[in-house]
SEVEXDO-676604 format. One record per atom (N, C-alpha, C): residue number from 1; residue in three letters; atom name; z, x, y. Coordinates in steps of 0.1 Angstrom, whole numbers. Each point is the difference from the previous one (the first is absolute). Example, Ala and Ser with C-alpha at 12.3 -4.5 7.8 and 13.67 -1.06 7.14 Angstrom:
<rs>
<1; ALA; N; <78; 132; -57>>
<1; ALA; CA; <0; -9; 12>>
<1; ALA; C; <0; 9; 12>>
<2; SER; N; <-7; -4; 11>>
<2; SER; CA; <0; 9; 11>>
<2; SER; C; <8; -8; 11>>
</rs>
This chain:
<rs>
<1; UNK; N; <-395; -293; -66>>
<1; UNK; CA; <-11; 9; -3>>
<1; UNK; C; <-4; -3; -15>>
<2; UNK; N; <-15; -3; -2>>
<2; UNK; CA; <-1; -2; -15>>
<2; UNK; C; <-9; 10; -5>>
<3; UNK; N; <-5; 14; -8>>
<3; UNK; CA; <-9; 5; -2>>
<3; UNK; C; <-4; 11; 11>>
<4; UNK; N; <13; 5; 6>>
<4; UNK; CA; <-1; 10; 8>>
<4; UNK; C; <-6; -7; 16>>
<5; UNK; N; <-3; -17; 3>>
<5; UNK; CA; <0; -4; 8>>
<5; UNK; C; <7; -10; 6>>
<6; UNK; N; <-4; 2; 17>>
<6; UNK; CA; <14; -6; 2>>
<6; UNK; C; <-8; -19; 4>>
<7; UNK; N; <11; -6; -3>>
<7; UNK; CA; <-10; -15; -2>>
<7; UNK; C; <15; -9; 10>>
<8; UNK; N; <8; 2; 6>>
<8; UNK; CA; <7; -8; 11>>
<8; UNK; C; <6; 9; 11>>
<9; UNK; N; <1; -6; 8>>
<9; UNK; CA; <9; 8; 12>>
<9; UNK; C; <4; -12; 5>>
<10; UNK; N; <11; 7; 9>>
<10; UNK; CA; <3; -12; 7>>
<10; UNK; C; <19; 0; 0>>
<11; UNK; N; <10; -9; 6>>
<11; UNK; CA; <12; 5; -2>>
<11; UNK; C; <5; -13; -9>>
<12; UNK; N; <-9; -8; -5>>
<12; UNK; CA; <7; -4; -13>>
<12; UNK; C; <-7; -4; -11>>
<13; UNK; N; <2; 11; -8>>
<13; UNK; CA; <-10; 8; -10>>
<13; UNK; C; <6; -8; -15>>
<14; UNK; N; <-7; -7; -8>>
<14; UNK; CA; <2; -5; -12>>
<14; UNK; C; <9; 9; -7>>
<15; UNK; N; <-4; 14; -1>>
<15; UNK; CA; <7; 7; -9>>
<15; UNK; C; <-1; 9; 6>>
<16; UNK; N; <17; 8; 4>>
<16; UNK; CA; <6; 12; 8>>
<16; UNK; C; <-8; 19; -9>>
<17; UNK; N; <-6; 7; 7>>
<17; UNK; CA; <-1; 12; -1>>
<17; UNK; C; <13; 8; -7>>
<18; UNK; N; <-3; 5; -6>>
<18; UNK; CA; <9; 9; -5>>
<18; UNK; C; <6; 14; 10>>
<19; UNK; N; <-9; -3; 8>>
<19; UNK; CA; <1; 13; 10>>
<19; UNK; C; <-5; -13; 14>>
<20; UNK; N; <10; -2; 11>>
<20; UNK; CA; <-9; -2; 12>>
<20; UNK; C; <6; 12; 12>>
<21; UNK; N; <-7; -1; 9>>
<21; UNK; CA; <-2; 6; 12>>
<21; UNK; C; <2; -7; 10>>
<22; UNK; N; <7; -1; 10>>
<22; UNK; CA; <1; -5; 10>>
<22; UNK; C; <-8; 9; 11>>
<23; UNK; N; <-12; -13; 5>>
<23; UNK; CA; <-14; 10; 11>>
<23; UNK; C; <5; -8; 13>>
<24; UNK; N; <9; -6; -1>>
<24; UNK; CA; <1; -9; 17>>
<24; UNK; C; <-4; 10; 9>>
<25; UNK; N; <-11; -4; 13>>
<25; UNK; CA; <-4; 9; 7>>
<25; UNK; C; <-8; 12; -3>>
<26; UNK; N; <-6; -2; -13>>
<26; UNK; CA; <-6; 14; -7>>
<26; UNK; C; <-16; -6; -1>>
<27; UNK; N; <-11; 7; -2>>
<27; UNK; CA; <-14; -1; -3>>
<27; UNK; C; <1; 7; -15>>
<28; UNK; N; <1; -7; -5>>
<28; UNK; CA; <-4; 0; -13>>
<28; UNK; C; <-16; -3; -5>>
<29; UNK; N; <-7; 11; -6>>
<29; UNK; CA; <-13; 0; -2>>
<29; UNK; C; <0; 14; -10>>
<30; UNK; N; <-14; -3; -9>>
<30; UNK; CA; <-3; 12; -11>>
<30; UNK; C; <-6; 12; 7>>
<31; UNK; N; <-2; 9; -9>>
<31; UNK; CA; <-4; 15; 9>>
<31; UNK; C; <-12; -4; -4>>
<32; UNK; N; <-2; 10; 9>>
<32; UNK; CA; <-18; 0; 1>>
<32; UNK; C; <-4; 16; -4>>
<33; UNK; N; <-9; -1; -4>>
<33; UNK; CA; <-12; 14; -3>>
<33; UNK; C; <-5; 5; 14>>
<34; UNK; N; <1; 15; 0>>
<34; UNK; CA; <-2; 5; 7>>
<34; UNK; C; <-10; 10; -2>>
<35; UNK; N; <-16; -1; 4>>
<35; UNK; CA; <-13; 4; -7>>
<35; UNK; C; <-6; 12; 7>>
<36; UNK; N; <13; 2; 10>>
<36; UNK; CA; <-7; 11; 9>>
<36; UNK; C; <10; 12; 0>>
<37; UNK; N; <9; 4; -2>>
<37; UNK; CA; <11; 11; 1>>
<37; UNK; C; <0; 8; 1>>
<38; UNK; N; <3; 11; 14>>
<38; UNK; CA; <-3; 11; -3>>
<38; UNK; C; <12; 12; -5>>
<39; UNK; N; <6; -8; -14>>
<39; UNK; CA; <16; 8; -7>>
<39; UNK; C; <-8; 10; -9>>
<40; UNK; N; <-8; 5; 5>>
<40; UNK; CA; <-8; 11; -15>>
<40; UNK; C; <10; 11; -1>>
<41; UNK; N; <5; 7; 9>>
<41; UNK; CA; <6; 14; -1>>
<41; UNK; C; <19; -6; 0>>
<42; UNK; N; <-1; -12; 5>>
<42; UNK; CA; <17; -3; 6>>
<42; UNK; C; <5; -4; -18>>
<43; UNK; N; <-16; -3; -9>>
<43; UNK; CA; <9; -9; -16>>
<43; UNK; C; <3; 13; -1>>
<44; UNK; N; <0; 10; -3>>
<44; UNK; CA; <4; 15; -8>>
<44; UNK; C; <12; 4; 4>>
<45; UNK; N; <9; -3; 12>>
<45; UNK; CA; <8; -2; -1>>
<45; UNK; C; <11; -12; 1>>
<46; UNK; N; <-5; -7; 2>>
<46; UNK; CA; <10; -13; 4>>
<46; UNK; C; <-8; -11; -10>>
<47; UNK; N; <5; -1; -12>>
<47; UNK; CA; <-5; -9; -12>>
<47; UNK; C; <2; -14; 5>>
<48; UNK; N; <7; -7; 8>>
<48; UNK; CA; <6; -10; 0>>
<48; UNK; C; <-12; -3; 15>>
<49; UNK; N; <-5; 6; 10>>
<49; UNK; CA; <-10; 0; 7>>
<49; UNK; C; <3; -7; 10>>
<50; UNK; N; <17; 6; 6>>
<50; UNK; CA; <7; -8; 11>>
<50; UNK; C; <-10; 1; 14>>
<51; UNK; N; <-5; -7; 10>>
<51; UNK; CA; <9; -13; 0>>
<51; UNK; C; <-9; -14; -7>>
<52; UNK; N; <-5; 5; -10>>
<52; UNK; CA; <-12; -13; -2>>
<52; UNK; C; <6; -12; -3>>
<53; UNK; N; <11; 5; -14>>
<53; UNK; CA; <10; -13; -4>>
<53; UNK; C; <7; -8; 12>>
<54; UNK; N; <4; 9; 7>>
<54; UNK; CA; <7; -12; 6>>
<54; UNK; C; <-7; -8; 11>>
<55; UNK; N; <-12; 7; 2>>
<55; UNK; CA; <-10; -8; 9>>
<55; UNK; C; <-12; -12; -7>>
<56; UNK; N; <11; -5; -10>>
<56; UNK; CA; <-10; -9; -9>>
<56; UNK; C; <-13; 4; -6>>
<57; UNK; N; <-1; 19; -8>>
<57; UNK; CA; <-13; -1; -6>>
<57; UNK; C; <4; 2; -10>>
<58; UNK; N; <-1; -10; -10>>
<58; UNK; CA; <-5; 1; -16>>
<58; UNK; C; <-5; 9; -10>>
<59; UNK; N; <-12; 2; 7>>
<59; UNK; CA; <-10; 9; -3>>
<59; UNK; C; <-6; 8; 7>>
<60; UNK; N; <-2; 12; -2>>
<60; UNK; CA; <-11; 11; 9>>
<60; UNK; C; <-13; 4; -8>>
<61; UNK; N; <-7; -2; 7>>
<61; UNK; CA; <-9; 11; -4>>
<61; UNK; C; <-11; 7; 9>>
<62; UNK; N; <2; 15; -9>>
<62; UNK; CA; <-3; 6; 12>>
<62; UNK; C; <-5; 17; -12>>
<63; UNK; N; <-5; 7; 8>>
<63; UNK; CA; <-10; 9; -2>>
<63; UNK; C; <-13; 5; 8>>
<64; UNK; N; <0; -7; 5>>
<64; UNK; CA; <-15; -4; 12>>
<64; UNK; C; <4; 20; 10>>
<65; UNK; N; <9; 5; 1>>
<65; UNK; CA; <4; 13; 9>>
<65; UNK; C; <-4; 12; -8>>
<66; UNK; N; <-2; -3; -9>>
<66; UNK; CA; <-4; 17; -5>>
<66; UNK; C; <6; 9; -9>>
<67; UNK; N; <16; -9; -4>>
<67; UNK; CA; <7; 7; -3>>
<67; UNK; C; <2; -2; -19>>
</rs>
């Protein structure tokens, strides 16, 4: 990674991560934005806005209900 980006993959990497992960068998991909959500009443109690994180969303946004 140079500049917060990642610039090799692969399993023989010039220079080793300080941190790796082993994904054998895993889908590894970035979260995506989620532009439609209807968490307007669920953020006020549940800050963390389960189950979004662990369903790969990054981001919400949302407001569109009224609330």
């Amino acid at each position: 990674m140079k500049d917060g980006v990642i610039t090799e993959i692969g399993p023989n990497l010039a220079v080793k991560g300080a941190r790796e992960i082993d994904a054998t068998g895993k889908v590894v991909a970035p979260c995506w934005v989620d532009i439609h959500a209807h968490i307007d009443a669920q953020i006020t109690y549940d800050p963390f806005a389960d189950p979004a994180g662990t369903n790969g969303i990054g981001t919400l946004v949302f407001g569109n209900c009224g609330w």
